[in-house]
C-alpha positions as CSV (number, residue, x, y, z in Angstrom):
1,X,27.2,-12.0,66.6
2,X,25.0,-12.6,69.7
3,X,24.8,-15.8,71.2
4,X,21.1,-16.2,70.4
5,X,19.5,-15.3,67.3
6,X,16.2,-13.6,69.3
7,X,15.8,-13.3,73.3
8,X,11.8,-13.3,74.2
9,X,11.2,-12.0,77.5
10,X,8.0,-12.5,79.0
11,X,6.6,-10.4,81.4
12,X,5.7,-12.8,85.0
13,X,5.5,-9.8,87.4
14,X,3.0,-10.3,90.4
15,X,1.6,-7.4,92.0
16,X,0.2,-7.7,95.9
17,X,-0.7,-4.6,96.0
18,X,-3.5,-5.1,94.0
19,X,-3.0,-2.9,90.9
20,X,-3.0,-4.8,87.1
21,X,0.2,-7.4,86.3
22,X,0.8,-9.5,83.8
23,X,1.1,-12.5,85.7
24,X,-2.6,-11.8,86.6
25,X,-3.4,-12.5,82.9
26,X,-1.7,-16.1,83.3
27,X,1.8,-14.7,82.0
28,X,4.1,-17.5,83.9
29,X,1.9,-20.2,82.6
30,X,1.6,-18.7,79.1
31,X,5.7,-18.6,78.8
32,X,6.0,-21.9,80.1
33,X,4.1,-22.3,76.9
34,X,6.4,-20.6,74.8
35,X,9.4,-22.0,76.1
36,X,7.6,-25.5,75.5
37,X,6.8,-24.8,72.1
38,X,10.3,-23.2,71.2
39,X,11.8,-26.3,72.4
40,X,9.4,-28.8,70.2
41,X,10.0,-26.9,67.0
42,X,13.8,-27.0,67.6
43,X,14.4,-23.4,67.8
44,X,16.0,-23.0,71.2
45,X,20.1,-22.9,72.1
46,X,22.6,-21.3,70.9
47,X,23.0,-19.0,68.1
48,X,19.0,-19.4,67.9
49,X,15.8,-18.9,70.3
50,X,15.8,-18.3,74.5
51,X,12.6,-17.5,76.3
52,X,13.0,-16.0,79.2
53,X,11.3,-14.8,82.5
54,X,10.9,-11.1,83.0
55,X,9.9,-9.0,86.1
56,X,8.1,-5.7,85.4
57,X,8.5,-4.3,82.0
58,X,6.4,-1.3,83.3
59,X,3.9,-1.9,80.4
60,X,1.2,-3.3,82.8
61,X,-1.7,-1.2,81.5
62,X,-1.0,-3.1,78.0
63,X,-0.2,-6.6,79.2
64,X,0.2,-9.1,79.4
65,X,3.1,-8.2,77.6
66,X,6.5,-9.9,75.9
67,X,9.5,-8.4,73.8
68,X,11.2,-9.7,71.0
69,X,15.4,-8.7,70.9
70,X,17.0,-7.9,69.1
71,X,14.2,-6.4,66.8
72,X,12.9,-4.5,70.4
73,X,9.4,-5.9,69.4
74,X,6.9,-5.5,72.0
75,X,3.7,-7.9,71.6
76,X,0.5,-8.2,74.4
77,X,-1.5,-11.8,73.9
78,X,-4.6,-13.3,75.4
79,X,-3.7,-17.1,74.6
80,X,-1.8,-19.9,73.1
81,X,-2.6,-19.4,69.9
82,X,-1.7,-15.7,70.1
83,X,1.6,-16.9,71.5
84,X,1.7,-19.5,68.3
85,X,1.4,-16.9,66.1
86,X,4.0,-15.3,67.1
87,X,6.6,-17.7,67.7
88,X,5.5,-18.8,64.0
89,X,5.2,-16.1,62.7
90,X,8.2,-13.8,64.1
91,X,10.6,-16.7,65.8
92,X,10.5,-19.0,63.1
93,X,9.6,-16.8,59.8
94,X,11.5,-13.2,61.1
95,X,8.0,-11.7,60.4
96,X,6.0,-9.0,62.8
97,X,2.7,-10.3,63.6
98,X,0.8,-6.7,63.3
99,X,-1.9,-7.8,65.4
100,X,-0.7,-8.0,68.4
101,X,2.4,-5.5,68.4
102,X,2.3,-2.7,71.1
């Protein structure tokens, strides 16, 4: 068994040499979300959800971008309430949200 149920991993990669990242799209901010949220619905810790800080995925052209293990689900978002659908949706319900899959 792995010590957490799902591991999110947000891209937060910042580029200076001015090609696209996601933290240009307000990734740090947005996972600070997540984590936030995780935490209020009581699905972080062990055996259940961690949401995590990433550097480059190498997916820039698609991000901002986040991954869902172990499912390897690959998601880009523009806002909180994408981000709420999906730790709704696929954190707390174990459901793909179509949508916004890469």
């Amino acid at each position: 068994m792995s010590y957490y149920e799902r591991h999110v991993f947000f891209c937060c990669n910042q580029r200076d040499n001015g090609k696209n990242c996601c933290n240009d799209h307000g990734a740090s901010k947005i996972r600070d979300y997540a984590k936030d949220k995780v935490k209020e619905l009581k699905l972080s810790g062990k055996g259940k959800v961690r949401v995590n800080m990433a550097g480059c995925l190498d997916r820039c052209d698609e991000g901002p971008v986040m991954v869902v293990y172990p499912e390897e689900t690959w998601y880009t978002y523009v806002d909180q309430e994408d981000v709420d659908e999906i730790v709704q949706e696929h954190l707390l319900n174990g459901r793909v949200v179509e949508r916004l899959k890469i």
